[in-house]
C-alpha positions in Angstrom: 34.9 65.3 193.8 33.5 65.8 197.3 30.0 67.9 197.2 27.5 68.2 199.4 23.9 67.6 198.0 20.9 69.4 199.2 17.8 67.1 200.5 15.0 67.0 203.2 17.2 66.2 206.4 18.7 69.2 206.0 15.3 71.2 205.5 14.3 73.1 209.2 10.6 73.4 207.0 10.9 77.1 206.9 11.0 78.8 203.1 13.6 81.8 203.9 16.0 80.3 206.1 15.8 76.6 203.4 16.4 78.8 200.6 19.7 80.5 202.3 21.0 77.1 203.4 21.0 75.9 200.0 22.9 78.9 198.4 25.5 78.5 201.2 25.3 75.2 200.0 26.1 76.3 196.5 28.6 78.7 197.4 30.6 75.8 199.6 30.2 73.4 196.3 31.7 75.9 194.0 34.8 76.4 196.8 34.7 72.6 197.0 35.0 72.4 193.3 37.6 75.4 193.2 39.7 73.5 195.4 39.6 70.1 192.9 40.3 72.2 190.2 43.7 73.6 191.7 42.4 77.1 192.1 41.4 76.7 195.8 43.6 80.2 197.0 42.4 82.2 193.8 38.8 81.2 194.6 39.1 80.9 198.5 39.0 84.8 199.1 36.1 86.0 196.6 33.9 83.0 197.9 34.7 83.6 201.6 34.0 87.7 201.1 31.1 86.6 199.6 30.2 83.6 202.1 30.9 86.1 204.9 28.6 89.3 203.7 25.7 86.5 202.5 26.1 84.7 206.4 25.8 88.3 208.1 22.3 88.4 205.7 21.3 85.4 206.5 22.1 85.4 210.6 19.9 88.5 210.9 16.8 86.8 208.9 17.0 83.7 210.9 17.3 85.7 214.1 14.3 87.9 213.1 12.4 84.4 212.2 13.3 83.3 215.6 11.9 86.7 218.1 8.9 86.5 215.4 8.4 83.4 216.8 9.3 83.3 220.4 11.8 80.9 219.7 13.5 80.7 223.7 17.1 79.8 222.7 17.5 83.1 220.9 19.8 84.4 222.6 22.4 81.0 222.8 21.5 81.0 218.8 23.0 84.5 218.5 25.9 83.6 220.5 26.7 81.1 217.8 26.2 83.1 215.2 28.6 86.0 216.3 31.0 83.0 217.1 30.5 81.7 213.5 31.0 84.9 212.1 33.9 85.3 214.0 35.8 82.3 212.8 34.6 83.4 209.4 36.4 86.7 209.7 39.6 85.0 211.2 39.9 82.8 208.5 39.2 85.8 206.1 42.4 87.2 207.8 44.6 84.5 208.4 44.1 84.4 204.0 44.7 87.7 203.8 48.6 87.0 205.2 48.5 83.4 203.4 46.9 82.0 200.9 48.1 78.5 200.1 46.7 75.2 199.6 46.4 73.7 203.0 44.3 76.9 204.4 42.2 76.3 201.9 41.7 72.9 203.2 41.2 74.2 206.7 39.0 76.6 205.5 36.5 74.0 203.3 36.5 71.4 206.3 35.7 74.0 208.5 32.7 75.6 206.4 31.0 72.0 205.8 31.4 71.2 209.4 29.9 74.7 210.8 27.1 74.5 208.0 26.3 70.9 208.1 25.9 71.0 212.0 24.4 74.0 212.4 21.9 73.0 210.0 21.4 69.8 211.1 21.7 70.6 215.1 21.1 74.0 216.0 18.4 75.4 213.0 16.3 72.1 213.0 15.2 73.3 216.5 13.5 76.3 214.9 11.6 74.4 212.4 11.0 72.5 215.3 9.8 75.0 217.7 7.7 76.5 215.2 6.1 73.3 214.0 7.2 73.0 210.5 9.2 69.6 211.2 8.6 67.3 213.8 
């Protein structure tokens, strides 16, 4: 089974924002193993309420981080946040009408892309900005 482990390259060096990536980590594992244990639709829509109301938290810590900070792409870095949360909310809806097996594939594929590069991309740059990474 597929999961995604948490390590240093995905660490952007600050506490708050490392600590929420890695229980949106764990929330995508347990989907992840959910969906290899057959139960991906029964799982899919508790885990993406609760992925949905714990990325709200999250967006609006990292955000706060940011203007603490004078990070300058704040503004482009909320734009992808509301488009994130967007997609999240679509998917939420398009579940809503249809649960089955291969939305629940969509869904997982698209959560470990939009986490794994936003990490990796787009919050490195505040760990980077504020010097806790290089």
């Amino acid at each position: 089974m597929k999961t995604i482990k948490w390590n240093r390259d995905l660490a952007v060096g600050i506490e708050k924002i490392d600590q929420d990536h890695q229980k949106l980590i764990k929330q995508l594992n347990d989907l992840l193993a959910a969906c290899f244990a057959g139960q991906g639709p029964v799982m899919l829509g508790k885990t993406l309420c609760e992925m949905q109301k714990y990325t709200r938290e999250h967006f609006a810590n990292e955000e706060d981080i940011m203007r603490k900070n004078g990070f300058p792409g704040l503004e482009e870095h909320r734009q992808l946040h509301a488009e994130l949360i967007s997609e999240l909310d679509d998917l939420i809806e398009e579940f809503e009408v249809n649960a089955d097996h291969d939305l629940s594939n969509k869904t997982m594929q698209f959560l470990e892309d939009w986490l794994l590069h936003h990490i990796l991309i787009e919050d490195k740059k505040i760990g980077r900005h504020t010097g806790a990474i290089d």
